[in-house]
Steps between C-alpha positions, in 0.01 A plus 500: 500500500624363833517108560447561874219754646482558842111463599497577867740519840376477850713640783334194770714697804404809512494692708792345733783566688805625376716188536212271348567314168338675199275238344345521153222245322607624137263344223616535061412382206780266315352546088811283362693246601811636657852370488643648813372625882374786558737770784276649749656756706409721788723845555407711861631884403678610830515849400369731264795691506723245314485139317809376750253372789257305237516119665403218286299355751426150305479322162422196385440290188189366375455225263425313269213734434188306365318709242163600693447724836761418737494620836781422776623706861784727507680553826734737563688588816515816678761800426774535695466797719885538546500609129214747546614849620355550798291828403311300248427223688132588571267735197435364189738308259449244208517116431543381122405158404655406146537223245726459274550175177821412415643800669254738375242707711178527334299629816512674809278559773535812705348572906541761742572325842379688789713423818408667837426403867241262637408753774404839521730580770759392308423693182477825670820475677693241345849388678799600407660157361191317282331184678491296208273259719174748544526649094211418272543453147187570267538451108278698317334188276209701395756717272759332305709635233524304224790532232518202166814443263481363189809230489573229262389143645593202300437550157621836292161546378469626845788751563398842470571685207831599647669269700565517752321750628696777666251490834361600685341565172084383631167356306246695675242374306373230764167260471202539672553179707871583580586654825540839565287553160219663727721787655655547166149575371418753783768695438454535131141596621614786742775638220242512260265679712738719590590583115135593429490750776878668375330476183139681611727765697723601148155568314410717793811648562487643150140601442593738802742669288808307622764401264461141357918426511508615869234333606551193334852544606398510888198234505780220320776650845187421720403166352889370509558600882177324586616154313649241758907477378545264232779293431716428246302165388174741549405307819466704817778552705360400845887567633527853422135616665497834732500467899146648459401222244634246708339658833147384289615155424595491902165606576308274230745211706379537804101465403589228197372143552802228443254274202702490218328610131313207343485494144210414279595186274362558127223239409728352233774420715219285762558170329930537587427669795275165622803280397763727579339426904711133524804666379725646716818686336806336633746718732850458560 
């Protein structure tokens, strides 16, 4: 069981221009009291080609946590568009926001970043050397990915059965208050849909004289190429999507609001969250 579950993060800029500040009002709940800050971190992915133009953008330490709802701003300046090659300086990229305790992440948010011209001019005949000045940035809010790690916090009775944990090794087993819980939900929905109808086409397949292995065989190669690429931790690689998965995220980009995703509070948690309102966590 985690200490420290994120409950909700709102991206208050967005959209904005490219050289704007990105600005988060992150909210989590603190169930123990905590011996050292929490590391929040924000990573802008330069390239989907290779790791080597990831920029840490910010971090900062918060702390002493109170035990309650906490909620404090992030800010976080702007990449550096000398370490962006220059043909994926506008299309769709990603932003990670992590934390980490005592030098161990324990979750990480993922968003696509849409980054194109203010102008339609400029769009459909864009200049030859970027004008940083007229690109828009839009961070997909509405759809974050979501990855947990069990770590060991304070005590041993909290370490993972093996510790540490070789991660990104992730608990995808999330609350229903904690964010991201809601997308994680409507994808198990979809999957399992999908499994029913694999499943309804094998029982046809073979009443129609077809051979059971050989169907089964091609209905389990159709479900697997229609899965989104998992990871290693069994989180979604949002890094390794096609150019025409990432066209739809550009689309969805352009027509997305910027409100962040608010985040239901459960009832028993009211009474903290009430005088969790006169705390502030401390950053330094």
């Amino acid at each position: 069981m985690s200490v420290v579950s994120l409950l909700g993060v709102n991206v208050v800029n967005n959209p904005s221009k490219f050289t704007d500040k990105y600005v988060f009002e992150i909210t989590f709940e603190c169930l123990e009291p905590l011996q050292k800050d929490l590391e929040w971190k924000l990573t802008y992915v330069g390239s989907a080609q290779s790791d080597n133009y990831d920029q840490e953008l910010d971090s900062l330490l918060v702390g002493p946590i109170p035990v309650g709802i906490n909620k404090f701003v992030f800010e976080a300046d702007p990449p550096d568009t000398k370490r962006i090659p220059i043909d994926e300086l506008l299309g769709v990229t990603v932003i990670l926001l992590t934390c980490a305790y005592d030098g161990r992440e324990f979750v990480r948010v993922g968003y696509y970043v849409n980054n194109e011209y203010e102008s339609d001019e400029l769009r459909d005949d864009p200049p030859a050397k970027p004008d940083v000045d007229k690109i828009r940035r839009n961070v997909l809010a509405q759809k974050p990915r979501v990855t947990r790690f069990a770590i060991k916090w304070d005590s041993e009775a909290s370490a993972p059965a093996e510790f540490p944990p070789e991660q990104p090794e992730a608990d995808l087993v999330a609350d229903e208050e904690e964010y991201g819980a809601e997308e994680l939900a409507e994808e198990e929905e979809v999957e399992g849909a999908e499994n029913d109808g694999e499943a309804s086409g094998d029982k046809d397949a073979q009443m129609e004289g077809v051979e059971g292995a050989d169907g089964a065989e091609g209905a389990e190669g159709e479900h697997v190429a229609d899965d989104d690429e998992l990871s290693v931790d069994g989180s979604v690689d949002i890094e390794g999507e096609s150019e025409d998965e990432l066209e739809e995220y550009e689309a969805e980009g352009e027509a997305a609001e910027g409100d962040g995703m608010e985040v239901d509070q459960p009832e028993s948690a009211a009474p903290q969250q009430q005088q969790a309102q006169h705390s502030e966590a401390m950053v330094h």
